[in-house]
Residue, then its C-alpha position, 0 to 999 in steps of 0.5 A: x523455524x518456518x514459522x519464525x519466518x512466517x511471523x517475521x515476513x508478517x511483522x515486516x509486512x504490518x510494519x512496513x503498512x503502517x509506517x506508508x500510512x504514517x508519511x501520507x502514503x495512502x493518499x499519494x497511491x488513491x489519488x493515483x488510482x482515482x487518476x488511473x481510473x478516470x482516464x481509463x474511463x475517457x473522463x481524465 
């Protein structure tokens, strides 16, 4: 029964991944993240 869980957890996971890359997700949390860093740099 364990296991089930484990797969269906990881399934859910993949699943939920590849449906954020298929809307344009990535790229809303890099440039986030280019954002973030920048300003913690002092250049942004």
């Amino acid at each position: 029964m364990r296991d089930k869980i484990k797969y269906l957890i990881l399934v859910l996971a993949v699943s939920f991944c590849a449906y954020g890359f298929h809307i344009g997700e990535a790229e809303v949390v890099l440039q986030k993240a280019i954002k973030i860093c920048l300003e913690c740099c002092g250049i942004g």
